[in-house]
N, C-alpha and C positions, 0 to 999 in steps of 0.2 A: 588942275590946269584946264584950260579952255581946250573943249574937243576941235580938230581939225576938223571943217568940214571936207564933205567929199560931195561930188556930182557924178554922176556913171552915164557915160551915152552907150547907149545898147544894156536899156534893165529890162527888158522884158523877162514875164515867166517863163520859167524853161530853158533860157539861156543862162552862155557859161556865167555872168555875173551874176545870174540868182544861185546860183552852185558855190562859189566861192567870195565875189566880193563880197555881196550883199550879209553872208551868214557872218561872214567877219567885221563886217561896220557893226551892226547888230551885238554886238560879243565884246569888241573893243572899246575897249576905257580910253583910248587916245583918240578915237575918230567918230563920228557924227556924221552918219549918210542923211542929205539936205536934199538933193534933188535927182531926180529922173530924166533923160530920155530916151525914148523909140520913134522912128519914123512915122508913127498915128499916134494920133491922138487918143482914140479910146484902148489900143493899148498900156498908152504911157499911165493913163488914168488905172487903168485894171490893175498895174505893177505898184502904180502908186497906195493904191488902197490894199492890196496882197502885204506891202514889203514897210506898211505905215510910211511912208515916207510924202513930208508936207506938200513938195514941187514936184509938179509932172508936165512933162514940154513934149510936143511933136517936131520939135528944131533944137537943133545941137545949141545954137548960137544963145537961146534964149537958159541951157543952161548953164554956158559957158558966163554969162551975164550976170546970174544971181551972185547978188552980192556974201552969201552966206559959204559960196562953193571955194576950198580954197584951193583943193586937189578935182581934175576932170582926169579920172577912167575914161580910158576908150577901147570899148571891149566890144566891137564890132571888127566884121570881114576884112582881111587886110586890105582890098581897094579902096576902103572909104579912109584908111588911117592918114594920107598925108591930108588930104583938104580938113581934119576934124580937128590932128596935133597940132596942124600950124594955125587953126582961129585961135586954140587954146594956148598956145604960146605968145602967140600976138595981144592976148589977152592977160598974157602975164602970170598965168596961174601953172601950180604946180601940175606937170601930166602922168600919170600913170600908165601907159600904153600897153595892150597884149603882145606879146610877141607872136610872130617878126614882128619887127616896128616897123616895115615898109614891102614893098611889091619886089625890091630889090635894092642890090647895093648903091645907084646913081639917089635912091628917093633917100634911104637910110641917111648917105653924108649929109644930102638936104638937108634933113629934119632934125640931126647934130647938130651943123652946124648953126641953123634957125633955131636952136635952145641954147647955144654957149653965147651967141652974139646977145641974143636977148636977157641972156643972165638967170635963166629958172631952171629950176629943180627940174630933174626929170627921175623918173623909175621905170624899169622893162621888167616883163612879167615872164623871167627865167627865176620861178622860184622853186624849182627843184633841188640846190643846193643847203635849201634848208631842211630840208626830213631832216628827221632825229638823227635815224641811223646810218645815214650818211655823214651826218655831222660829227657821232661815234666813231663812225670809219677814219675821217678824216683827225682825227685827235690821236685814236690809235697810232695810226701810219706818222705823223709827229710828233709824238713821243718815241719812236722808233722799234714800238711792238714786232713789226714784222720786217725790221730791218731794211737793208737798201731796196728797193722798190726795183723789179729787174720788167716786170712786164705788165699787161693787163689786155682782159678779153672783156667786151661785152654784145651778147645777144639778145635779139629782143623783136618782139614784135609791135610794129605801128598799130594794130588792133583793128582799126573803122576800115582801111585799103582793103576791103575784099573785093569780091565779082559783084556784091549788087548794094545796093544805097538807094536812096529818097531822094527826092525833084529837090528839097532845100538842103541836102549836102552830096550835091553832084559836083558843085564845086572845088571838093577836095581833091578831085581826080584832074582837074585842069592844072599845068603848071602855070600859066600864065594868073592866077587866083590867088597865091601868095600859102597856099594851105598845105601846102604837100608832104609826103612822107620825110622828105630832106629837112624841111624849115617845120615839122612839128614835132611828131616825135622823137626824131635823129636828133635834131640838132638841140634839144632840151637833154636829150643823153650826153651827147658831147660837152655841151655847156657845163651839166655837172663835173663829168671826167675833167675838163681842162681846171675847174676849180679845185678837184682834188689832188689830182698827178701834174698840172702843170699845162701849158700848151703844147700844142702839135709843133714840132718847127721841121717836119720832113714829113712827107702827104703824100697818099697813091692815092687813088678812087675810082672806082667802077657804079654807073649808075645805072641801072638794068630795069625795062621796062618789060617785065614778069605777065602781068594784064593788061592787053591794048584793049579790052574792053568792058564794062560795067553795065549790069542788067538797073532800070530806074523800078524798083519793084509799084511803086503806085503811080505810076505813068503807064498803065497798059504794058508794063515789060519793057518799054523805048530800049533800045542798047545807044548807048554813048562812047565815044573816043575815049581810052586813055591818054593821057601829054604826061602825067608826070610820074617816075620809075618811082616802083616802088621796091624793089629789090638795090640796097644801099650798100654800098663794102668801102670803109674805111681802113688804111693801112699805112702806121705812122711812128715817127719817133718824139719821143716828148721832149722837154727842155732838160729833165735831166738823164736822159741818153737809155731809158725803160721803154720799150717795143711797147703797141697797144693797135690792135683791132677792134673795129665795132662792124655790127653787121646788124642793118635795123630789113626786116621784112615785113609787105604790107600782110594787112588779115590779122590772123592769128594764127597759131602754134597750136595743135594737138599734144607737143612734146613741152617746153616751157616758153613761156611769155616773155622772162625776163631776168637775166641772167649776166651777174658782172662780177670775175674775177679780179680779184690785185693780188696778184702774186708776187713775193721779198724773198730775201737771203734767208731769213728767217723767220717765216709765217706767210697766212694768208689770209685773203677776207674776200666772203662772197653776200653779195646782196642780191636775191629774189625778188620773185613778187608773178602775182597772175594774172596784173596787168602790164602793158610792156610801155607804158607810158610815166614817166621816171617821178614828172613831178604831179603827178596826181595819186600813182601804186602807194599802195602797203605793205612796205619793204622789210622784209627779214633778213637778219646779218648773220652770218655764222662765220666763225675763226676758227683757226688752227695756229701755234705759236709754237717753236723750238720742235721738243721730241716730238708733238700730236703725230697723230696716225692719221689724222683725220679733222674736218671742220665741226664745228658742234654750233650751237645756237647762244647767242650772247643777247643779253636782256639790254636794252637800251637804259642810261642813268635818267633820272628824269629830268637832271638840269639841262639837257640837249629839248625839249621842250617847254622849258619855263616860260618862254616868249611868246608862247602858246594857248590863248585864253583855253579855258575846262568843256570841255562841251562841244566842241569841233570834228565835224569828223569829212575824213572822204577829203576832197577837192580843197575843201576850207583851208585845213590846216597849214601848209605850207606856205598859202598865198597870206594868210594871218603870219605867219615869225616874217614874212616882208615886210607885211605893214607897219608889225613893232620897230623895226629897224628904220623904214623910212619916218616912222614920228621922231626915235631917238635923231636923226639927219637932219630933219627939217627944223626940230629944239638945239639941237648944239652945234650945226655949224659942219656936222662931219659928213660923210661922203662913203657910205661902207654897201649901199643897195647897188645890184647892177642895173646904172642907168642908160643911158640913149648912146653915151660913147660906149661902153660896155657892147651894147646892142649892134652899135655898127662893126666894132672889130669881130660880133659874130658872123654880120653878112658878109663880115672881106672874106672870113674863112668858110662859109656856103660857097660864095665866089670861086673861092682857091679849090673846093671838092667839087663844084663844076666842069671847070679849066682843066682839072687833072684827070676828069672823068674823060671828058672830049679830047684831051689829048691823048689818054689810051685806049681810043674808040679809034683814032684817026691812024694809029700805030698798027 
């Protein structure tokens, strides 16, 4: 079959699309990376000739235009996503956007509702739901290995939020930047949790600003404001009436990075890892079922990665089983990737752990 093309705005070397898109257009029998861009010119040229790829643009617009591109990536800074999704929408072509999809909840409905009016495809890039071993997890738990599901814990550290950071990711510590511990690492955690246990439909929240300040290590030491808490505590009930906390912290852990219980009437399931970033970590499951004394380590089947070209690794992989899914989407008509509605019921519920934060601040 004809590969789908793709076009990526934001390829440069070094960035997240050379980490993950790009190794998976490369890999993928369904897709055909056609065009480039970066805000310059001899970057877009330098990524173009690194990443072989024919077209390289200094303007979004000129590769929103190519006639080859059928999907536009937008995998740049969350301020630029509305002006980039809505040329690409207007253009009619399928978009792919990083998550968050927007600066905030008012831009999110925008950009919904400026892709259903318009009638295209969209995809948001919450592809932590597809690791293997959470895909395990999740077949386990329905099948009903560890019985009614009574709670769940997850800990975890955001990882990059420490005291000190570089001039080009100072930004992470601004809330008003769209990057923060709540909308990156959290809420890729939660997103998983809600696909495996269900939604939150009862919410506490405490948002705690732990570092009011970050040393710019190659700015002469500069020190900068903190704006956005990196100290996160969720506290909630799910839809089917199983307790669940999460509790994401910036920096990292001396003790564990990343840690998520699901505890049943009868079993358990714990998923690790030593990075605290859900859908990028390399995650280890361990069970315990009925008499165990104890969890042990469970081997993932390989069918939970079939959708996974060979030769993948780190970042790629999980943004790869999305992409298989949105070609199957975009060939048969179905609807199974999370796209931009998908995306905005995540900012209602950022919104609602705000709201709930600030109300038990005002308490």
């Amino acid at each position: 079959m004809t590969p789908i093309g793709v076009g990526i705005i934001g390829g440069s070397r070094g960035g997240w699309a050379s980490l993950s898109h790009i190794p998976v257009l490369k890999a993928h029998p369904d897709f055909e990376l056609r065009a480039l861009s970066t805000s310059r010119r001899a970057s877009a040229r330098a990524a173009a000739e690194e990443f072989e790829v024919e077209a390289a643009f200094d303007h979004y617009a000129d590769l929103i235009a190519h006639p080859g591109v059928d999907v536009v990536v937008v995998a740049v800074k969350v301020p630029h996503h509305r002006e980039l999704i809505s040329a690409a929408i207007d253009a009619g072509k399928t978009v792919y956007a990083e998550w968050p999809l927007a600066l905030d909840l008012a831009e999110a409905t925008e950009l919904t509702r400026r892709a259903e009016a318009a009638g295209v495809r969209t995809a948001i890039g919450l592809q932590g739901r597809y690791h293997p071993a959470l895909r395990y997890a999740r077949a386990l738990i329905e099948d009903g290995r560890i019985g009614r599901v009574l709670g769940t814990t997850l800990v975890a550290s955001g990882m990059v939020w420490n005291g000190e950071t570089t001039r080009s990711h100072a930004y992470w510590y601004d809330r008003t930047q769209g990057a923060t511990p709540l909308a990156g690492a959290a809420l890729h955690a939660v997103d998983a949790l809600n696909v495996t246990l269900g939604e939150l439909v009862h919410l506490s929240a405490n948002l705690v600003l732990g570092r009011t300040e970050v040393t710019v290590t190659d700015d002469r030491n500069a020190v900068l404001p903190v704006t956005a808490p990196d100290q996160i505590s969720l506290i909630g009930t799910l839809e089917s009436g199983a307790a669940a906390s999460v509790f994401y912290r910036g920096g990292r852990s001396r003790g564990d990075n990343f840690r998520w219980e699901i505890n049943g009437t009868d079993g358990d399931l714990v998923l690790t890892a030593a990075w605290g970033n859900i859908q990028v970590a390399d995650l280890t499951l361990h069970a315990g079922f009925g008499a165990d004394a104890q969890v042990s380590p469970l081997e993932v089947p390989a069918e939970y990665s079939a959708d996974i070209p060979d030769g993948l690794t780190g970042p790629a992989r999980n943004v790869a089983a999305l992409y298989t899914h949105l070609a199957q989407d975009l060939r048969d008509g179905t609807r199974t990737v999370p796209d931009f509605a998908h995306a905005h019921s995540r900012h209602r519920l950022m919104d609602a752990i705000e709201r709930a934060s600030s109300g038990r601040t005002a308490a």
